[in-house]
C-alpha positions in Angstrom: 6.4 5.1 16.2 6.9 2.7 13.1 8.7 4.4 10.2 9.9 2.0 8.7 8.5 -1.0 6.9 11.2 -3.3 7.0 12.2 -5.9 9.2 9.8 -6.9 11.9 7.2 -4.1 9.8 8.1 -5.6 6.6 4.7 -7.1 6.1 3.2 -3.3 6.7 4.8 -3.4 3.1 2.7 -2.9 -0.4 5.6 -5.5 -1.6 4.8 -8.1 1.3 3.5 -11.3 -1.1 0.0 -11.6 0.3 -2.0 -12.4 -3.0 -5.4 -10.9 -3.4 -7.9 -10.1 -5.6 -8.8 -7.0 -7.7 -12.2 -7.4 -10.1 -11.9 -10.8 -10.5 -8.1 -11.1 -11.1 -5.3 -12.5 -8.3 -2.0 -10.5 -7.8 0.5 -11.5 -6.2 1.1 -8.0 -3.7 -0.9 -4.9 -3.2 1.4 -2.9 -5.1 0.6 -5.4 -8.5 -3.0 -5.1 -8.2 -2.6 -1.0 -7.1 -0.8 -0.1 -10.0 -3.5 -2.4 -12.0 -6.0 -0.4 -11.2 -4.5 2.7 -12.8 -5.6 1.6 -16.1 -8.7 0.4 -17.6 -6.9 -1.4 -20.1 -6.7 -5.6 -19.7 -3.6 -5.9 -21.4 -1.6 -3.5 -19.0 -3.6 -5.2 -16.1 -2.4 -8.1 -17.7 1.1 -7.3 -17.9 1.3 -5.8 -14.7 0.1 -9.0 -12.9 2.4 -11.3 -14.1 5.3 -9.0 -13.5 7.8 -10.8 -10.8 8.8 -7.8 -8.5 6.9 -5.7 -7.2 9.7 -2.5 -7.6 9.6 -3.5 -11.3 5.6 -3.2 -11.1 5.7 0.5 -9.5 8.1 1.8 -12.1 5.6 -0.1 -14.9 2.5 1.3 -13.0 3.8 5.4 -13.8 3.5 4.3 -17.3 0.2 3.4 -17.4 -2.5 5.1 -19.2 -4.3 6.4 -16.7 -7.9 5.6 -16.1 -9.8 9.2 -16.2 -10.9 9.0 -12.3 -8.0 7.8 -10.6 -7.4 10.7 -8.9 -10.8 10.8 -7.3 -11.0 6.6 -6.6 -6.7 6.0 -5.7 -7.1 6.5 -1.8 -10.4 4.5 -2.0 -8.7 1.3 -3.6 -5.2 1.2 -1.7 -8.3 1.0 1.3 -10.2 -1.7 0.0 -6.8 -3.2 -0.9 -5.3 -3.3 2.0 -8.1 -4.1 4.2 -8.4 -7.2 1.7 -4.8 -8.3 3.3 -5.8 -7.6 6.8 -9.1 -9.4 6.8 -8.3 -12.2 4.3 -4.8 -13.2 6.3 -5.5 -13.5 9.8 -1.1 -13.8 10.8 -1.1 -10.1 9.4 -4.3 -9.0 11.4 -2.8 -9.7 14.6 0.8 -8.5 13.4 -1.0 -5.1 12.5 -3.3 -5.2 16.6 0.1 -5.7 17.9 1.3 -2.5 16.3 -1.0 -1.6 19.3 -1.4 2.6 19.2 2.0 3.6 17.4 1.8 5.9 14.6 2.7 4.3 11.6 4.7 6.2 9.2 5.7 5.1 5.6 8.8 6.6 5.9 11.1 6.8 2.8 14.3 7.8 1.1 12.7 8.3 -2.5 10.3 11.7 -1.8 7.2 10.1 -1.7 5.4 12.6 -0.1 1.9 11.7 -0.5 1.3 8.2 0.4 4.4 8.3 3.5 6.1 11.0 4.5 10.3 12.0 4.6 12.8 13.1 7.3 14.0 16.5 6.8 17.2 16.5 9.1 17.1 20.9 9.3 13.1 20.3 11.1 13.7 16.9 12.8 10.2 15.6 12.0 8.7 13.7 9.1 7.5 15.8 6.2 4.8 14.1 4.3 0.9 13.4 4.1 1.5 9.6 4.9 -1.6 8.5 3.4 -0.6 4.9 3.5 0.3 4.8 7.1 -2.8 6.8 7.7 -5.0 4.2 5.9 -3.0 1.5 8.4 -4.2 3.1 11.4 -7.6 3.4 10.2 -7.8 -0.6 9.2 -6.4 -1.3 12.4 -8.9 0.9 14.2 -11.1 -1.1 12.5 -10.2 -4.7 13.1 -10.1 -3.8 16.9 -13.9 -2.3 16.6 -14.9 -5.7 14.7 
């Protein structure tokens, strides 16, 4: 089991510097051009991108004015996203086939329970939907059908 995206996982990480593209602009990680894509406004986009860290773009990102179907298209996009970085940098394509069939948990200390999931010490199991990890599994399933 993977739950943690650092070290030998770190490029698992929406902060990993892969640059990609999102409609027709190039970020430098997934997380610039995910919280870019919370707005529909070029000038946050704008801003977003040329942000240095990616920490300082998350915080920037809950800011955002929201685009009125991001609810409905978020899961959709970190997908496209990240199967942008697993197809367009073959290194990270095989780092992610050597995860081989461990569950891969986006395991945090900051409550995000929605995309990874938490350890709750009382239960002794991860509390979380873990939709990025989830999302992970699914690419990978995918680049091994290809």
């Amino acid at each position: 089991m993977i739950t943690s995206f650092r070290d030998k996982y770190h490029f698992l990480s929406n902060f990993y510097h892969t640059p990609l593209t999102w409609e027709g602009d190039e970020y430098p990680t997934i997380e610039h051009a995910f919280q870019a894509a919370k707005t529909d406004h070029p000038e946050e986009r704008r801003r977003l991108r040329e942000t240095p860290s990616p920490l300082v773009v998350k915080r920037l990102g809950r800011k955002v004015t929201l685009r009125s179907d991001w609810e409905q298209v978020k899961l959709d996009i970190m997908a496209d996203l990240l199967r942008q970085k697993f197809t367009r940098y073959p290194d990270l394509r095989d780092l992610l086939l050597a995860t081989g069939d461990l569950e891969i948990i986006e395991g945090n200390t900051w409550d995000d329970r929605f995309y990874g999931a938490v350890w709750d010490e009382t239960e002794q199991r991860w509390i979380g939907e873990n939709h990025l990890g989830k999302i992970l599994m699914r690419i990978r399933e995918e680049l091994r059908s290809a």
